[in-house]
N, CA, C and O atoms as a GROMACS GRO file, in nm:
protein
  432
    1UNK      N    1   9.931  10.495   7.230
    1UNK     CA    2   9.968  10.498   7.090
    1UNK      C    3   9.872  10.407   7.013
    1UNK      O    4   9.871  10.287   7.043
    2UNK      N    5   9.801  10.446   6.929
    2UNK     CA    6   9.762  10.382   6.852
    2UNK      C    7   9.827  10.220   6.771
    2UNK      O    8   9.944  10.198   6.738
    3UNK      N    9   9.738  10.150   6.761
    3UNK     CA   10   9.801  10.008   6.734
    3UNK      C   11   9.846   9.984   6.609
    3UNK      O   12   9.906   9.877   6.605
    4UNK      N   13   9.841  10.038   6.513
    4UNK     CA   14   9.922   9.971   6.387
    4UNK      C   15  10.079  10.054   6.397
    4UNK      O   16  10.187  10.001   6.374
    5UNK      N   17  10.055  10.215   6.442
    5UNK     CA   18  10.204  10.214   6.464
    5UNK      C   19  10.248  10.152   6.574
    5UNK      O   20  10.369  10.129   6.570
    6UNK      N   21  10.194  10.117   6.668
    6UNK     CA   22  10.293  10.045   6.764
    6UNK      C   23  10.340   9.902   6.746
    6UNK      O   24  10.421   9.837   6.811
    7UNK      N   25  10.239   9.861   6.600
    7UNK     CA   26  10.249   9.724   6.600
    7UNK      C   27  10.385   9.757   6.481
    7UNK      O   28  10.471   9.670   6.468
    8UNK      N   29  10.391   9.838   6.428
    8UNK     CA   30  10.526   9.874   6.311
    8UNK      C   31  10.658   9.918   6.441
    8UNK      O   32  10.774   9.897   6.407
    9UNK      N   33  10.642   9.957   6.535
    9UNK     CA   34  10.762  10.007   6.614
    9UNK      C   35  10.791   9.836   6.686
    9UNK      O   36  10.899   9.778   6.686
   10UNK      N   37  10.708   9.803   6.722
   10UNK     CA   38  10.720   9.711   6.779
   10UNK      C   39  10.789   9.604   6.743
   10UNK      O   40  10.893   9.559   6.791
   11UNK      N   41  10.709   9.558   6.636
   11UNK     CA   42  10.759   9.492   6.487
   11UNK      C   43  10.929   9.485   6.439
   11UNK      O   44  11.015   9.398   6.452
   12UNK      N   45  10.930   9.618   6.380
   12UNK     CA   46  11.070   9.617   6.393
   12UNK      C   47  11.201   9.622   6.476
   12UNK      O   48  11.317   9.603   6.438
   13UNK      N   49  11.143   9.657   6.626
   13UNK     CA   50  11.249   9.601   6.675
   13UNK      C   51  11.293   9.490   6.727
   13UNK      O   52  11.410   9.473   6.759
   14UNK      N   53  11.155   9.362   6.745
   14UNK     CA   54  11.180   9.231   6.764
   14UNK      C   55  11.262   9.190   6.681
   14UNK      O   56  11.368   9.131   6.703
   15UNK      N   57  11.180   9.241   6.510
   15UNK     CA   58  11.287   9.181   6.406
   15UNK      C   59  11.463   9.249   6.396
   15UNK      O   60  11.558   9.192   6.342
   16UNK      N   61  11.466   9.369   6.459
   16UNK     CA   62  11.609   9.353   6.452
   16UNK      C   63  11.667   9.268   6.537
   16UNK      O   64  11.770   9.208   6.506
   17UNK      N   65  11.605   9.254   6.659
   17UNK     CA   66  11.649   9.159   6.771
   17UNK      C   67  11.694   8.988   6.703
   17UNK      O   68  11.791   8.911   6.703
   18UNK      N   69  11.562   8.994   6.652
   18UNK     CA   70  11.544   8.838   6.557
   18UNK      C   71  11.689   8.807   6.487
   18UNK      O   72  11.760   8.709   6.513
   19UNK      N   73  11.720   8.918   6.386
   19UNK     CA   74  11.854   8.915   6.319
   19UNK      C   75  11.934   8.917   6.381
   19UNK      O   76  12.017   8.837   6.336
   20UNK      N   77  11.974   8.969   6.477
   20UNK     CA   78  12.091   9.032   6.606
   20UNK      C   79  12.141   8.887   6.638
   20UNK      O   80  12.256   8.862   6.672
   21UNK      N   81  12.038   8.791   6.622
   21UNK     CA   82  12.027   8.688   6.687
   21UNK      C   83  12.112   8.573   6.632
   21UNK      O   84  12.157   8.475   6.691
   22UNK      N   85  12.122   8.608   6.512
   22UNK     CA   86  12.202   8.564   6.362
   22UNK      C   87  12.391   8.492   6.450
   22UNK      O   88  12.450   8.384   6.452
   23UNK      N   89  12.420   8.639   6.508
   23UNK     CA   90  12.556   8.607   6.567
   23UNK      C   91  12.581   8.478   6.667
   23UNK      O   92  12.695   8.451   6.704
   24UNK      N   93  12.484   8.410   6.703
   24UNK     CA   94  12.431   8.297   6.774
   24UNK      C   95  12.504   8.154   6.699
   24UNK      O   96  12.550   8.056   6.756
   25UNK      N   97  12.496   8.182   6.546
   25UNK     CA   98  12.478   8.076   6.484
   25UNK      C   99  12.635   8.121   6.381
   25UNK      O  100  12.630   8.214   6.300
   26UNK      N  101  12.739   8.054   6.398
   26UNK     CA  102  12.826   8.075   6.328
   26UNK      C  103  12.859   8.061   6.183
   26UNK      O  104  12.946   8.131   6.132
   27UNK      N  105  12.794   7.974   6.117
   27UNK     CA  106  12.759   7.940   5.998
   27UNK      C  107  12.697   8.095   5.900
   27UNK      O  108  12.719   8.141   5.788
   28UNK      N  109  12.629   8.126   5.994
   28UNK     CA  110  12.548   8.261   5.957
   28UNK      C  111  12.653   8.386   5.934
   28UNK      O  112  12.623   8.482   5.863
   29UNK      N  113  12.799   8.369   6.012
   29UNK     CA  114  12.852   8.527   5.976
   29UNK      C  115  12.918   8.583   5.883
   29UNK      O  116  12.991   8.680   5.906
   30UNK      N  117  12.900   8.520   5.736
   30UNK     CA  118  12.888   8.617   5.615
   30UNK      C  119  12.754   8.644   5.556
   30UNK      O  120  12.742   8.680   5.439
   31UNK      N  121  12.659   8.627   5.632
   31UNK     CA  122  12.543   8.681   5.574
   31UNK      C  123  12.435   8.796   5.691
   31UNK      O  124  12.312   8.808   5.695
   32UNK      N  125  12.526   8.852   5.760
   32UNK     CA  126  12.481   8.896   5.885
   32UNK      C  127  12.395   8.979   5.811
   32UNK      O  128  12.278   8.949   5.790
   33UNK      N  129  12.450   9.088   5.770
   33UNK     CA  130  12.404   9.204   5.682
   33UNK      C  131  12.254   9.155   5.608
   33UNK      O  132  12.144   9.207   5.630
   34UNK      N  133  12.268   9.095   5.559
   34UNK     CA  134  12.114   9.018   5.476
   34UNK      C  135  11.986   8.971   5.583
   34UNK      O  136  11.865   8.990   5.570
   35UNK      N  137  12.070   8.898   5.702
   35UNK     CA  138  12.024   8.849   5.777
   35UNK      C  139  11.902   8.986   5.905
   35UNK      O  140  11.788   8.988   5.952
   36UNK      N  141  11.985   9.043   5.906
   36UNK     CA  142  11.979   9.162   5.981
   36UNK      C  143  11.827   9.259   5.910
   36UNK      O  144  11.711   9.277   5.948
   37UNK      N  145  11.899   9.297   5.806
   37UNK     CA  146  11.789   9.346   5.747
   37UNK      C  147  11.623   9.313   5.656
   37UNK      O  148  11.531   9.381   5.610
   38UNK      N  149  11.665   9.142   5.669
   38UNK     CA  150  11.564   9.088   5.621
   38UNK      C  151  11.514   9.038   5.775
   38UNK      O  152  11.391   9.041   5.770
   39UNK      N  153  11.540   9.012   5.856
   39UNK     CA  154  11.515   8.992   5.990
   39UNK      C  155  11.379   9.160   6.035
   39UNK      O  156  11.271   9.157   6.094
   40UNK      N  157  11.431   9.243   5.993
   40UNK     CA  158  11.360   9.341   6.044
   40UNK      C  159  11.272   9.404   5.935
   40UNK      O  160  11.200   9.496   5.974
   41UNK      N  161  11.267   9.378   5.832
   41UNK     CA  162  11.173   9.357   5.717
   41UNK      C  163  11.017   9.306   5.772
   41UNK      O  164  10.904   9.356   5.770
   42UNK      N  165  11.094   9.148   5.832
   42UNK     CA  166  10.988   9.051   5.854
   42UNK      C  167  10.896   9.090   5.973
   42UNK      O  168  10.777   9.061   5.982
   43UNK      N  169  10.974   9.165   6.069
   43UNK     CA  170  10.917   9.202   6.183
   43UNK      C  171  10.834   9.345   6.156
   43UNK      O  172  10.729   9.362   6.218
   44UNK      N  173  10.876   9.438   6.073
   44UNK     CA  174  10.840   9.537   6.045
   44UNK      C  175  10.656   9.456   6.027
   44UNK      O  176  10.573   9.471   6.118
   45UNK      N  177  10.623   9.374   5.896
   45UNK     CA  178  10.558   9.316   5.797
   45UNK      C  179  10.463   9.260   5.933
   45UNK      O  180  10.341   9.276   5.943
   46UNK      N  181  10.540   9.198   6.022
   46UNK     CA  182  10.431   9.090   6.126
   46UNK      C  183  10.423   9.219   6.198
   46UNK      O  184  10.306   9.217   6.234
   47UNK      N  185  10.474   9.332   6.242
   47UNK     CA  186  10.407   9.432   6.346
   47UNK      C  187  10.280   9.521   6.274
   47UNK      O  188  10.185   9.567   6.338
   48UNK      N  189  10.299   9.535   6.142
   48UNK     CA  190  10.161   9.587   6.039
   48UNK      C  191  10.124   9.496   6.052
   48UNK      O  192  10.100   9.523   6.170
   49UNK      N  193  10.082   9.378   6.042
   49UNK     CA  194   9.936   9.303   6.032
   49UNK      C  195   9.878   9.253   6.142
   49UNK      O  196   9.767   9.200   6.136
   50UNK      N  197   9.944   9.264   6.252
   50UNK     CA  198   9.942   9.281   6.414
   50UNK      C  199   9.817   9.343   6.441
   50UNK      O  200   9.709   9.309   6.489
   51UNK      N  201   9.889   9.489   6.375
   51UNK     CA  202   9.822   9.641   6.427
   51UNK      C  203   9.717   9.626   6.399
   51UNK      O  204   9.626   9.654   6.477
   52UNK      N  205   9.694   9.579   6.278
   52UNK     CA  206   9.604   9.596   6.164
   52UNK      C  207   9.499   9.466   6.209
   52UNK      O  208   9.378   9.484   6.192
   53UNK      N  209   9.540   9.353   6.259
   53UNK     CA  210   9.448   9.263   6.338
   53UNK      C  211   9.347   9.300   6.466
   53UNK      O  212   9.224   9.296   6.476
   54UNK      N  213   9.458   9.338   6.563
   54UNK     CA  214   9.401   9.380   6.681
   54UNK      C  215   9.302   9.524   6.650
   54UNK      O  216   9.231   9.572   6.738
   55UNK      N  217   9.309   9.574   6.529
   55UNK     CA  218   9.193   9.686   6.508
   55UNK      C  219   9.067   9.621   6.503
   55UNK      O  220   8.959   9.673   6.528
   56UNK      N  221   9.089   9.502   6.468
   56UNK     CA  222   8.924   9.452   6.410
   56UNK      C  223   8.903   9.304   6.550
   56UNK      O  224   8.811   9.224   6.530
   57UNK      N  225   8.983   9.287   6.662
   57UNK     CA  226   8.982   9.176   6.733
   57UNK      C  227   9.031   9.224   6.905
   57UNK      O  228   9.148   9.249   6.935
   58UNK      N  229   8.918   9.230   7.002
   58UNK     CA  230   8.988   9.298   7.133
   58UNK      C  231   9.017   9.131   7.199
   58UNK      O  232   8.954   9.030   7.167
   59UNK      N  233   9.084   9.136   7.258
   59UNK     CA  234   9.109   9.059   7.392
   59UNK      C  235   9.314   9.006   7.353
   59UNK      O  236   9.383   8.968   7.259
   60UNK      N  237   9.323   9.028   7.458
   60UNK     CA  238   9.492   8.973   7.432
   60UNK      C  239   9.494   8.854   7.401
   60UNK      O  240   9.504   8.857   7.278
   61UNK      N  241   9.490   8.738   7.438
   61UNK     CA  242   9.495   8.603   7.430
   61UNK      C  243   9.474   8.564   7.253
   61UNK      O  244   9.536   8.484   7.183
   62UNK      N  245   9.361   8.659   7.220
   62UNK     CA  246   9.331   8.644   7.088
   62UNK      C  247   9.413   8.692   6.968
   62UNK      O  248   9.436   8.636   6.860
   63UNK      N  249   9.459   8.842   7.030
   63UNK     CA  250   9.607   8.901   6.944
   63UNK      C  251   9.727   8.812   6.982
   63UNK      O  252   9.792   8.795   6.879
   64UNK      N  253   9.785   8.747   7.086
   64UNK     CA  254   9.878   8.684   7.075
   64UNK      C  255   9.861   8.579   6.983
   64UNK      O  256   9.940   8.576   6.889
   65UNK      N  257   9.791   8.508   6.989
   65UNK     CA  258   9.771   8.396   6.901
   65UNK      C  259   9.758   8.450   6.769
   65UNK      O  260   9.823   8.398   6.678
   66UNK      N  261   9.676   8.558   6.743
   66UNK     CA  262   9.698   8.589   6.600
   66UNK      C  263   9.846   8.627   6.525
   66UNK      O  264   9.883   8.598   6.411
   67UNK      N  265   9.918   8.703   6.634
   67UNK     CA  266  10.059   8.747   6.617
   67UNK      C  267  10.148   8.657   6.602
   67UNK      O  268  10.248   8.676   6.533
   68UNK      N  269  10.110   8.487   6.702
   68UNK     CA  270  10.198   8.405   6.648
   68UNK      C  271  10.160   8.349   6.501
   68UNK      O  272  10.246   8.326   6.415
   69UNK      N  273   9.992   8.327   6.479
   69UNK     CA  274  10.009   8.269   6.362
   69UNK      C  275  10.090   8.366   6.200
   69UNK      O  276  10.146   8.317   6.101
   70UNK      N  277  10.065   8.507   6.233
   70UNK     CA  278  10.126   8.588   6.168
   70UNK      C  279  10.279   8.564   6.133
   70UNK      O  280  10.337   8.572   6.025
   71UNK      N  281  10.309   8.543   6.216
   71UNK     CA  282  10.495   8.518   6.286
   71UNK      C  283  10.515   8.401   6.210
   71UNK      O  284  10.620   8.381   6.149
   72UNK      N  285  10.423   8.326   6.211
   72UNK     CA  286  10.437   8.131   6.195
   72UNK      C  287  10.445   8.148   6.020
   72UNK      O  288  10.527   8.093   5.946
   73UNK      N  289  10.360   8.220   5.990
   73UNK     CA  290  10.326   8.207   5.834
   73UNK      C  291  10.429   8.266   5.744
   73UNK      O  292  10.479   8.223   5.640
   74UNK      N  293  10.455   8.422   5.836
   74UNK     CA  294  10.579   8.490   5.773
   74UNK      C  295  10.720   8.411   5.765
   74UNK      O  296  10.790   8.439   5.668
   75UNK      N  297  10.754   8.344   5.830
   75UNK     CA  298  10.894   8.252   5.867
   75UNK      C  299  10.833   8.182   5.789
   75UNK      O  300  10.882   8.208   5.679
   76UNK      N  301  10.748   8.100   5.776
   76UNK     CA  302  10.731   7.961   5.708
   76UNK      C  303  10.787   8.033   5.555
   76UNK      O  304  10.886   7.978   5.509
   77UNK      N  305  10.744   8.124   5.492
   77UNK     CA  306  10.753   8.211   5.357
   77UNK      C  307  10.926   8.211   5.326
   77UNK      O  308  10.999   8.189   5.229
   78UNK      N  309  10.943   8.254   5.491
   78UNK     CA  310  11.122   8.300   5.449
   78UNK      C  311  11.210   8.203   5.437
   78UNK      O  312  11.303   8.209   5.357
   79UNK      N  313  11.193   8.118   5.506
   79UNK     CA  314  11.247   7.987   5.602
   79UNK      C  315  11.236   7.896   5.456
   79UNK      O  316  11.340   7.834   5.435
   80UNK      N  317  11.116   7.875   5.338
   80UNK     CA  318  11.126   7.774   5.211
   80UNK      C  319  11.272   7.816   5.116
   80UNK      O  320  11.338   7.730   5.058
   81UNK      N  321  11.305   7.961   5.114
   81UNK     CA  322  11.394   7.997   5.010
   81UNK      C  323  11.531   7.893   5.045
   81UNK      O  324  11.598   7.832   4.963
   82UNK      N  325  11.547   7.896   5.187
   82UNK     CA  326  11.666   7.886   5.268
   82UNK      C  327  11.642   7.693   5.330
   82UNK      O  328  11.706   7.594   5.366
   83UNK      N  329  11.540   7.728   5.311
   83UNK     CA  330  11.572   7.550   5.378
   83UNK      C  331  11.586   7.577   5.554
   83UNK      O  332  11.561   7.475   5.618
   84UNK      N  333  11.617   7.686   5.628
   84UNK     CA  334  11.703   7.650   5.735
   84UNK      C  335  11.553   7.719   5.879
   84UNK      O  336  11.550   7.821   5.950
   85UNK      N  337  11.446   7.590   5.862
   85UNK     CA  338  11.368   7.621   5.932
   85UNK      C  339  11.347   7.638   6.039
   85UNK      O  340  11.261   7.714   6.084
   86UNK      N  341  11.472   7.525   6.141
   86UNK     CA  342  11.482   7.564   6.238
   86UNK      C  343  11.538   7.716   6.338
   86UNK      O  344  11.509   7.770   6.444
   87UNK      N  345  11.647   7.739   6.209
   87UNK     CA  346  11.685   7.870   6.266
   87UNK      C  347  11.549   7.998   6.232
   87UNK      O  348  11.551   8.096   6.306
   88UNK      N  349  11.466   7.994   6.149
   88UNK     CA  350  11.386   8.120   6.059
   88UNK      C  351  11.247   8.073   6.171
   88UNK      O  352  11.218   8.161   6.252
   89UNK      N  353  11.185   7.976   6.176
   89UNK     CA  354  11.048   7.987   6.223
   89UNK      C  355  11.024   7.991   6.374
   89UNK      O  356  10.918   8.048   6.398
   90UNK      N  357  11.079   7.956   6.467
   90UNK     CA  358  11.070   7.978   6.605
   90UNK      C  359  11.087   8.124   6.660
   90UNK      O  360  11.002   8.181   6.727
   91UNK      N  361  11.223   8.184   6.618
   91UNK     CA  362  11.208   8.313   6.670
   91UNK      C  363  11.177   8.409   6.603
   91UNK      O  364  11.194   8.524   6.643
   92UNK      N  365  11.107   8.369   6.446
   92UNK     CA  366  10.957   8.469   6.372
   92UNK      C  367  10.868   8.424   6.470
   92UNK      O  368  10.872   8.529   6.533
   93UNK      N  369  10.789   8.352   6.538
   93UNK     CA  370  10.667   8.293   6.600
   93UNK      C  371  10.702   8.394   6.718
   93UNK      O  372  10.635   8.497   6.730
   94UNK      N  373  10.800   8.366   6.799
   94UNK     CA  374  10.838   8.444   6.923
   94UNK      C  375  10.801   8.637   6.883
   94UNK      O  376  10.736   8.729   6.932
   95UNK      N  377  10.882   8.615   6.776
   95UNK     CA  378  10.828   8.830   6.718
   95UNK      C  379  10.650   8.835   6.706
   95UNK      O  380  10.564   8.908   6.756
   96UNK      N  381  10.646   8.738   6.628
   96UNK     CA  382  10.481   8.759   6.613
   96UNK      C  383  10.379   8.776   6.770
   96UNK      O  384  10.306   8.873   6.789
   97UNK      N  385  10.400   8.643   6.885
   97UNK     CA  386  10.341   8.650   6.985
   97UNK      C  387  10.370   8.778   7.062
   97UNK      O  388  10.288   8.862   7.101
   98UNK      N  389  10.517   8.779   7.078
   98UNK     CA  390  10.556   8.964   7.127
   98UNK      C  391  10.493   9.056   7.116
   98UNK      O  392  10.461   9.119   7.217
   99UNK      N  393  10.451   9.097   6.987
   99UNK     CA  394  10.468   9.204   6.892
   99UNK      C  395  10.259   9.194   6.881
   99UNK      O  396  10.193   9.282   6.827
  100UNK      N  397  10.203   9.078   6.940
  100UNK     CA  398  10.049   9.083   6.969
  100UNK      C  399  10.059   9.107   7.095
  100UNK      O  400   9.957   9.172   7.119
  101UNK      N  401  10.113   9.097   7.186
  101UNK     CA  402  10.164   9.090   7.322
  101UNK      C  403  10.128   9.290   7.341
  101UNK      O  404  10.031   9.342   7.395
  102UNK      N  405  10.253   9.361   7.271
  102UNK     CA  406  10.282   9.451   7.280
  102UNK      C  407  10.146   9.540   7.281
  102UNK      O  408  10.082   9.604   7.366
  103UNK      N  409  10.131   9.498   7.072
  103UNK     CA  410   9.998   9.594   7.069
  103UNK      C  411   9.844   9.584   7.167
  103UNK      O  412   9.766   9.676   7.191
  104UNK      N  413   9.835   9.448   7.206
  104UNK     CA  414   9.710   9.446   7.295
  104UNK      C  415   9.723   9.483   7.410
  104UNK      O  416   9.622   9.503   7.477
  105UNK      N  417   9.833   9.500   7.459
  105UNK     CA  418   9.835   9.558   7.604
  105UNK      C  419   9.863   9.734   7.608
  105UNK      O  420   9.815   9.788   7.708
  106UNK      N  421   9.909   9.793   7.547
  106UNK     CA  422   9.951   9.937   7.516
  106UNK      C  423   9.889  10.029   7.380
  106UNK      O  424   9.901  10.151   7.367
  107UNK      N  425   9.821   9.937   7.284
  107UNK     CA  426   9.793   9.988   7.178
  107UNK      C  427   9.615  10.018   7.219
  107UNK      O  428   9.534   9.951   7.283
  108UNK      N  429   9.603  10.168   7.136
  108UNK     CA  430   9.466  10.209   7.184
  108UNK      C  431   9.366  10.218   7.063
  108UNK      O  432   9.249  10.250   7.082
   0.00000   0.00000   0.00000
């Protein structure tokens, strides 16, 4: 499969995972719904610029790292509205490294 859609399939399902993840944190369960879908927004967003990296960059080591800084930057964005960085930037970083993970090993 070509890499920007796999980096969008990919993408979004870390980020639903990411949100899924929401139920973890009890504080969080009247905003699941928000959580959820802005969760897979973000992942959608870091699996396009993934795709869209590893087109112009071969070697894995180099897409993971790009995918985390992708991951790192996107959370850092979401994570200011909310204040709540610890929960928003670690497991955006984790989607981003994945989601370079994914496309450099399967994406053609």
């Amino acid at each position: 499969m070509k890499r920007v859609p796999l980096g969008l399939i990919a993408g979004a399902v870390l980020g639903l995972l990411d949100g899924l993840s929401a139920f973890l944190i009890p504080e969080a369960q009247g905003m699941m719904t928000e959580i959820i879908v802005w969760g897979t927004a973000k992942g959608l967003v870091t699996g396009l610029l993934v795709g869209m990296i590893a087109c112009r960059i071969d070697g894995v080591g180099k897409n993971v790292l790009a995918g985390g800084a992708v991951g790192a930057v996107l959370s850092l964005l979401a994570a200011v509205s909310t204040g709540s960085y610890v929960e928003i930037v670690p497991p955006g970083i984790v989607v981003g490294l994945l989601a370079g993970l994914v496309v450099s090993k399967w994406g053609k």
